[in-house]
C-alpha positions as CSV (number, residue, x, y, z in Angstrom):
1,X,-21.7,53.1,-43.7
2,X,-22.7,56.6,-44.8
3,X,-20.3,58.0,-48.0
4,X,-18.3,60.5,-47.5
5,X,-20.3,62.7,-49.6
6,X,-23.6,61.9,-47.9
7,X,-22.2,63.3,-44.9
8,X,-20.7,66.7,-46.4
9,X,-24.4,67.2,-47.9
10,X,-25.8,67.0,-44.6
11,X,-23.1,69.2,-43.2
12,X,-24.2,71.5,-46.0
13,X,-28.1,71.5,-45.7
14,X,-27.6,72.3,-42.1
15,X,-25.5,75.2,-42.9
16,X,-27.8,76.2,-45.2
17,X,-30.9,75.7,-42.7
18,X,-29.0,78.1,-39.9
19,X,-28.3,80.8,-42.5
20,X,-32.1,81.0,-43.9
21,X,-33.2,81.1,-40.0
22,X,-31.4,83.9,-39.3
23,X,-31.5,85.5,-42.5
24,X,-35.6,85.0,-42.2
25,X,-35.7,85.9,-38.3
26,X,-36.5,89.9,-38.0
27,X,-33.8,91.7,-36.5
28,X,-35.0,93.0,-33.2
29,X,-36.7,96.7,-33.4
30,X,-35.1,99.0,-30.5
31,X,-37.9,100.4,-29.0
32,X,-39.6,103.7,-29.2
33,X,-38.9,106.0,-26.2
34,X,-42.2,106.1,-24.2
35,X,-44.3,109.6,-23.9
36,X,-46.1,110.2,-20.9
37,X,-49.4,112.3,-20.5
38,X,-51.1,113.4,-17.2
39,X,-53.8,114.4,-15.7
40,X,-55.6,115.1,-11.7
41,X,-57.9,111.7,-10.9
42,X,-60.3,113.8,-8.9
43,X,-62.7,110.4,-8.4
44,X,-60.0,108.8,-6.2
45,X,-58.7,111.5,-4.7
46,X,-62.1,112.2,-3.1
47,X,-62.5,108.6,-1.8
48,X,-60.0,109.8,0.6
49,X,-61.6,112.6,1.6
50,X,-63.3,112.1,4.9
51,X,-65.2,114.1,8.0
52,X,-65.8,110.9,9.9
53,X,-63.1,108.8,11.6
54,X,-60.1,107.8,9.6
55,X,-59.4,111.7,7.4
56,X,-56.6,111.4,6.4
57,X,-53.0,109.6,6.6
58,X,-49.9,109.1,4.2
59,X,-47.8,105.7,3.6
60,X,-50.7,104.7,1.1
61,X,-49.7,101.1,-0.4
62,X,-52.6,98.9,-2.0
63,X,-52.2,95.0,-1.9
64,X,-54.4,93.2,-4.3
65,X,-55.7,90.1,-1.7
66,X,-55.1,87.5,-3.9
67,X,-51.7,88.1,-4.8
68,X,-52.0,88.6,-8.4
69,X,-50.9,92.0,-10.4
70,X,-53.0,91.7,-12.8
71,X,-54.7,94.9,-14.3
72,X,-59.2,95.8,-14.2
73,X,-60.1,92.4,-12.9
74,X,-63.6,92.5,-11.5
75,X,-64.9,91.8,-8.2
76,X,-60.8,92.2,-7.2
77,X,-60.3,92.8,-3.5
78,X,-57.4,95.6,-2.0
79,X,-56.0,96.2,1.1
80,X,-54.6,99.8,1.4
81,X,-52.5,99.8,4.3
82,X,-50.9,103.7,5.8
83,X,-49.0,105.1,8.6
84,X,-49.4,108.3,10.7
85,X,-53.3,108.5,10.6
86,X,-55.6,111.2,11.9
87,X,-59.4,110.0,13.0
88,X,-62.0,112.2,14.2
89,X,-65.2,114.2,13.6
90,X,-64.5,117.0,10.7
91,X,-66.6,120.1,10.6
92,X,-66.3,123.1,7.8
93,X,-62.8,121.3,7.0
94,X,-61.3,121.8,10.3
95,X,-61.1,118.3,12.9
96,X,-63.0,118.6,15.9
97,X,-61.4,118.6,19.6
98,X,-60.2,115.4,20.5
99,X,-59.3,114.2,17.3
100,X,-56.2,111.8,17.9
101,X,-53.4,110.5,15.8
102,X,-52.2,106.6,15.3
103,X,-49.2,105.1,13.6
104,X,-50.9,102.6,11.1
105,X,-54.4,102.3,10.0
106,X,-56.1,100.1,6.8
107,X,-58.8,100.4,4.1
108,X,-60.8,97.8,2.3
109,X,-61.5,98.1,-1.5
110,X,-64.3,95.7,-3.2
111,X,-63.6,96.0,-7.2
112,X,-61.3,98.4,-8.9
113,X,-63.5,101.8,-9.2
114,X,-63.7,104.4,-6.7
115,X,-66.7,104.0,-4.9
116,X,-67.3,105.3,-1.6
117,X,-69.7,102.2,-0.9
118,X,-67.2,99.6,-1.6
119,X,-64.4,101.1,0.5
120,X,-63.9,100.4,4.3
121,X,-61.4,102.5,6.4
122,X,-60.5,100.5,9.4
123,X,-58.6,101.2,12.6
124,X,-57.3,98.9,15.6
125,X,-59.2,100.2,19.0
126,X,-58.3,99.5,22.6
127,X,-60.6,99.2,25.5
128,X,-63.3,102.2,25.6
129,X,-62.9,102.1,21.8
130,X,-60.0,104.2,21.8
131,X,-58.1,104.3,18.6
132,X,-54.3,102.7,18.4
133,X,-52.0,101.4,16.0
134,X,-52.7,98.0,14.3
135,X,-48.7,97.4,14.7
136,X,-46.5,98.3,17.6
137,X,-42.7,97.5,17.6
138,X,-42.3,94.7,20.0
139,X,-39.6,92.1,19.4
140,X,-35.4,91.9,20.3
141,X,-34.4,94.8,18.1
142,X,-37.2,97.2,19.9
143,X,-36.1,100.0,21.6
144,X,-38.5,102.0,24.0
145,X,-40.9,105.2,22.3
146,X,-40.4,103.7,19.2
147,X,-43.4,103.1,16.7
148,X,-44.1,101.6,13.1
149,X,-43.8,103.0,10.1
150,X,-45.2,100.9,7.1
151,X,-43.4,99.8,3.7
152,X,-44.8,98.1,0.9
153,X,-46.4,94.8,1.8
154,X,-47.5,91.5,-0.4
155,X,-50.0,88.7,-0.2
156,X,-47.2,85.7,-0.5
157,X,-48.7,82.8,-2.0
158,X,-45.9,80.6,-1.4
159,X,-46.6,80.8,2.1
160,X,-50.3,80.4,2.6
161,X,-51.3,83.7,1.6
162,X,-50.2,85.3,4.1
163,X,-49.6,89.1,4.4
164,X,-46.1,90.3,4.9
165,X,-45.3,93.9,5.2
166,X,-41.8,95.7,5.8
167,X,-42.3,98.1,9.1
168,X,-39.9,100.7,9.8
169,X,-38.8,101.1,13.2
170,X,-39.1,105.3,13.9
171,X,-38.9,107.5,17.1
172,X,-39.2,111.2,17.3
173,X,-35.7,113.3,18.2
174,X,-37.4,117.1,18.5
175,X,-40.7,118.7,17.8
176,X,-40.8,119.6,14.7
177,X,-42.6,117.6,12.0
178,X,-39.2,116.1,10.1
179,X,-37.3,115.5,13.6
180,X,-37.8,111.5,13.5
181,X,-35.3,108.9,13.0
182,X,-35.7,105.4,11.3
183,X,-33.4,102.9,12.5
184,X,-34.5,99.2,12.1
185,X,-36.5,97.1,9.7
186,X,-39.3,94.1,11.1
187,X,-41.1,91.5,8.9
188,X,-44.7,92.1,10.0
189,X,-46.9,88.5,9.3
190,X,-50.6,88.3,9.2
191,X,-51.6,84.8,8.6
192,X,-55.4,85.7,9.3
193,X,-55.8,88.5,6.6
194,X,-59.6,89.9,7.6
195,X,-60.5,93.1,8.9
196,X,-60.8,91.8,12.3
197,X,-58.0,89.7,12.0
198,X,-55.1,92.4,11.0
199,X,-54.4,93.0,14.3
200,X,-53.2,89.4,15.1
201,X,-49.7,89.5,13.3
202,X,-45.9,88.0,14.1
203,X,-42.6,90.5,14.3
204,X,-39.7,88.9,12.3
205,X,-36.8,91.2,13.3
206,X,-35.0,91.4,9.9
207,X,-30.5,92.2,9.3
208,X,-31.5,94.7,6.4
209,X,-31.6,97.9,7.9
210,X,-28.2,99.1,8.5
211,X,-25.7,101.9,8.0
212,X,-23.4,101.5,4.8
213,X,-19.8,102.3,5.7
214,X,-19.4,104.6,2.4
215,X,-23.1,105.6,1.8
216,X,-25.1,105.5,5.4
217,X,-28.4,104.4,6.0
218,X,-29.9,102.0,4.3
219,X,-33.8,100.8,4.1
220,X,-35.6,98.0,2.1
221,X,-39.2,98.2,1.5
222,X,-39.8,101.4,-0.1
223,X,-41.6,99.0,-3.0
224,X,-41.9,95.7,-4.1
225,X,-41.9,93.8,-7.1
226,X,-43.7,90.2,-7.5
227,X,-41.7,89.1,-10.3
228,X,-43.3,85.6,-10.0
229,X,-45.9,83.1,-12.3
230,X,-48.3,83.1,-9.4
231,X,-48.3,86.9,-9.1
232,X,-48.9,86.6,-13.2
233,X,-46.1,88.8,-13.8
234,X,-45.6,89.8,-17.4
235,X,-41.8,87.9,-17.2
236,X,-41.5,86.3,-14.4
237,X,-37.8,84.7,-13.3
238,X,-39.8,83.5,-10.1
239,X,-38.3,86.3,-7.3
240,X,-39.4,89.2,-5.1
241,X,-37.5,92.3,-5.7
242,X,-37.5,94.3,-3.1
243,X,-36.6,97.8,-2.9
244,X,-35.1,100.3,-0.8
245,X,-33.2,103.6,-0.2
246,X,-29.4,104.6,0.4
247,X,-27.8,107.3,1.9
248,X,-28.3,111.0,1.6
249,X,-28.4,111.3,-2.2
250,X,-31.7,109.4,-1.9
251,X,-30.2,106.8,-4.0
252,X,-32.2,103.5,-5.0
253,X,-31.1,99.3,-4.2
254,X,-32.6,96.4,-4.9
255,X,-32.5,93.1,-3.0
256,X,-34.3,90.0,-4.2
257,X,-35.0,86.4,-2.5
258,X,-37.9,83.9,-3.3
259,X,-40.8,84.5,-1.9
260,X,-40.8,81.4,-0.1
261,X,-36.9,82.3,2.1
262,X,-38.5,85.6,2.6
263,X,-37.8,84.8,6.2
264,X,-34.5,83.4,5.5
265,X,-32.4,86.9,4.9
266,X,-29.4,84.7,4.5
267,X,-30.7,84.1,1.2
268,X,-31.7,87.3,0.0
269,X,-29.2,88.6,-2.9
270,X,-28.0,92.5,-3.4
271,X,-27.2,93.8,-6.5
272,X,-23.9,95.5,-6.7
273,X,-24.0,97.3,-10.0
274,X,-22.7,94.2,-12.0
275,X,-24.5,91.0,-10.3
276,X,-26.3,89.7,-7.0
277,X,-24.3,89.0,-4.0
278,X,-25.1,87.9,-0.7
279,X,-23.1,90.6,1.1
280,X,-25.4,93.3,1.9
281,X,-22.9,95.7,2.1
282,X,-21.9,94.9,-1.8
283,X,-25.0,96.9,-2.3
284,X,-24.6,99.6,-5.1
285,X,-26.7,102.7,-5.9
286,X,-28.9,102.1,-8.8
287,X,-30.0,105.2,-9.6
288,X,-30.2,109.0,-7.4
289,X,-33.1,111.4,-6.5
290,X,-35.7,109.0,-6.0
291,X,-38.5,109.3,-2.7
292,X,-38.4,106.6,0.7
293,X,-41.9,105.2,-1.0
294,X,-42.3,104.3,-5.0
295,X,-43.0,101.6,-7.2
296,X,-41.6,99.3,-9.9
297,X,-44.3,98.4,-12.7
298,X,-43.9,96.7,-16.2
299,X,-45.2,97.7,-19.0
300,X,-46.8,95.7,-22.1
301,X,-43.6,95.9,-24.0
302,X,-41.2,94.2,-22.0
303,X,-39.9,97.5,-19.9
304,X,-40.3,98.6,-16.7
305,X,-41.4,102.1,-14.7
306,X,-40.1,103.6,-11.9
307,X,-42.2,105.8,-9.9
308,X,-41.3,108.6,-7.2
309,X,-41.4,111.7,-6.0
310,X,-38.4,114.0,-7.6
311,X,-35.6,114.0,-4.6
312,X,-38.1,112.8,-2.6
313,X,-39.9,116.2,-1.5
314,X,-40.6,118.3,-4.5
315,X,-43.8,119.4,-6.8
316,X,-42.9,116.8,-9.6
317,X,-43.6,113.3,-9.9
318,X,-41.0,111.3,-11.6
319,X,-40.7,108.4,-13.6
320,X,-38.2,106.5,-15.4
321,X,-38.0,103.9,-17.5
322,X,-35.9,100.5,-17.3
323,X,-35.2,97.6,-19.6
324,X,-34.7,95.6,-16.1
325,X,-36.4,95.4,-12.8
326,X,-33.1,96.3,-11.9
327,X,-32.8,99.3,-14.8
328,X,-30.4,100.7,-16.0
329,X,-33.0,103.3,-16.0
330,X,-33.1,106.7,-18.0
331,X,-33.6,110.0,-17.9
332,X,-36.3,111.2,-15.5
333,X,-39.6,112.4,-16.7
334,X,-41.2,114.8,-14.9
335,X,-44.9,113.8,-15.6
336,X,-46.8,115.9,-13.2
337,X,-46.6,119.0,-11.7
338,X,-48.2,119.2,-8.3
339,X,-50.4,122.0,-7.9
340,X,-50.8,122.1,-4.2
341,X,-47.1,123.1,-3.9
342,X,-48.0,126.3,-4.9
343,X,-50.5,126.6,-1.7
344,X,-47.7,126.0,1.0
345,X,-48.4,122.0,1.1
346,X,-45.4,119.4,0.8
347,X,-45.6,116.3,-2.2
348,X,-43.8,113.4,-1.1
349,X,-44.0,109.6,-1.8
350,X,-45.6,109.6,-5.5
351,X,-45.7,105.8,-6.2
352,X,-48.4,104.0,-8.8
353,X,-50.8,101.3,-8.0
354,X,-50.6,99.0,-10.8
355,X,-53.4,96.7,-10.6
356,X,-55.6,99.4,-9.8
357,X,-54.6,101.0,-13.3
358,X,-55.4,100.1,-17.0
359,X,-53.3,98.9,-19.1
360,X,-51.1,101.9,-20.8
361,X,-51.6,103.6,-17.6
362,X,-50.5,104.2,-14.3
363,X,-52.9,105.3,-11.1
364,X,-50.5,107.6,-9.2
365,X,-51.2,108.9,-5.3
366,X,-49.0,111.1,-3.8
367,X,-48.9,112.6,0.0
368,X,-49.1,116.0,1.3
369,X,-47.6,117.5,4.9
370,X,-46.7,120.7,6.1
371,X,-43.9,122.3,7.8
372,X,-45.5,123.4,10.4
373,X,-48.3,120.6,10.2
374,X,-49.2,119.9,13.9
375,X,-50.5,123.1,14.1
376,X,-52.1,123.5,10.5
377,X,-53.6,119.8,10.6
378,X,-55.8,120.9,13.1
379,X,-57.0,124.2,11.0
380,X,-57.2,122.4,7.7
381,X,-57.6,118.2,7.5
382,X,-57.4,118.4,3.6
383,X,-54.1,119.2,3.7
384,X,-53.3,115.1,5.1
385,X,-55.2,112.7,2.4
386,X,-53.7,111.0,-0.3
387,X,-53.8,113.1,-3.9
388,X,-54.5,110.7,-7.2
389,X,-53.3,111.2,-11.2
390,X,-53.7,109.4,-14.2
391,X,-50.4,109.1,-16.1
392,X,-50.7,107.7,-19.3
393,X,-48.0,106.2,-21.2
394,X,-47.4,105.5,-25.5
């Protein structure tokens, strides 16, 4: 038996032991609010600038093909995937007769540099060569004249690799160029993930779009974040966050499931402002202003960046800073200033393309349109292909 005294020592030394730890342990630095710098990426904005079939589309995403987010990795292989698409012949900037418009189209980037011979643009064709969509609504929450919209999409390695991309069910209600309605969400699934093999795909009719009783309509799939170890995210707690848009003050929400129940949407959680929950209608505006495409990145400290176009149509690209997938994110910084504004064209849907970037920056694209774009599209087809900055954080 231990004396009595033995035992107080001990007691003492491990005092003594917890005391120097902490007393040795640095307290934790707050961190520095980031500066951002900006500039036009001219190189990539003219690998989207085509006379000669696909010439231009918005809804740019880019999907590195083997899953991982990982920053200048050579010999890395993209899918950009887009919606509304014009292909045709171009001459002196303005699309020849019997230039035709599809919903969804895809390109095909070898390597992370903007070469024109490592890029493929790629449309679905019918018989006679005739160009359609790659994805047409058909499944039990369809309704006739609707067609696809695309969301952000992932290569999800927890089930086979296989492509998964959030579609957007939309139909026209007038003539004009914003008279369109979205209305449901399907799980698009590409198990065959080649060129000639994106037009085989499954529809997984999804419960997630829905109107809020208190805030309206509510769409996931405006970004996505692989938060995972096999995505070689810079934390990773192991789920996809998935993000969407709320109601008329543009607001952002965030749902997250693991990759593998990605089918499952009983399983998805919602965050409510305070915690996850698994009633979708719990769901609580994150922050306001943002645009109905945009992106969550990390950065090499720890934090993360959102990215979006200011209120969702406007000459500045925004981005804000988080200490959470989730936020709570600050103020918005106005990093760029778009300079086509200024010449009658619309910016919408700024969102960066992370492993396409280097590390303390962010490649950004941005869309323009018109308001009276079916009629200027066929005058001008520069006015329809994705724009490209550097935005450089410190």
């Amino acid at each position: 038996m231990k004396h009595p005294g033995y035992l107080a020592f001990l007691i003492l030394c491990l005092v003594w032991s917890c005391t120097a730890s902490k007393v040795g342990k640095k307290a934790p630095q707050a961190q520095r609010p980031l500066t951002f710098t900006s500039e036009a990426a001219p190189e990539w904005t003219a690998l989207f600038e085509r006379t000669s079939g696909w010439f231009g589309a918005d809804g740019i995403f880019s999907i590195p093909l083997d899953g991982k987010e990982v920053q200048q990795v050579d010999n890395k292989k993209t899918l950009f995937i887009f919606s509304d698409t014009y292909i045709g012949e171009v001459v002196n900037n303005a699309p020849r007769a019997g230039n035709v418009m599809v919903n969804n189209t895809a390109a095909w980037l070898s390597g992370n540099e903007p070469q024109e011979s490592k890029i493929s643009f790629t449309y679905n064709k019918q018989a006679g060569n005739q160009p359609i969509s790659y994805f047409i609504p058909n499944n039990s929450i369809s309704k006739e004249g609707e067609y696809f919209w695309l969301g952000d999409a992932f290569i999800n390695q927890e089930k086979d690799n296989a492509l998964y991309i959030f579609a957007y069910h939309v139909h026209k209600t007038g003539p004009n160029v914003f008279d369109f309605e979205q209305t449901n969400i399907t799980l698009l699934k590409v198990k065959d993930l080649t060129e000639n093999g994106l037009a085989e795909y499954e529809q997984i009719p999804t419960t997630v779009g829905f109107i809020h009783p208190t805030y309206g309509r509510v769409f996931f799939g405006s970004g996505l974040f692989v938060n995972t170890k096999a995505a070689k995210a810079p934390n990773p707690d192991g789920y996809l966050y998935i993000y969407g848009i709320m109601g008329k003050n543009k607001s952002l929400i965030a749902a997250r499931t693991r990759p593998a129940d990605i089918e499952n949407f009983d399983k998805w959680t919602f965050w409510d402002g305070e915690k996850w929950t698994s009633n979708k209608v719990d769901v609580a505006p994150i922050t306001d202003g943002i645009s109905n495409e945009l992106s969550v990145t990390p950065t090499q400290d720890g934090r993360y960046l959102l990215t979006f176009q200011v209120f969702g149509i406007s000459d500045k690209v925004g981005i804000q800073v988080g200490q959470s997938p989730i936020g709570p994110f600050g103020k918005i910084h106005e990093v760029y200033t778009c300079p086509e504004y200024k010449a009658g064209l619309l910016p919408y849907n700024a969102k960066a393309h992370y492993h396409l970037s280097k590390p303390g920056q962010l490649l950004i694209s941005y869309n323009t349109i018109t308001l009276n774009f079916w009629e200027d599209i066929q005058k001008d087809a520069s006015i329809y292909h994705p724009r490209f900055i550097w935005v450089r954080y410190e």
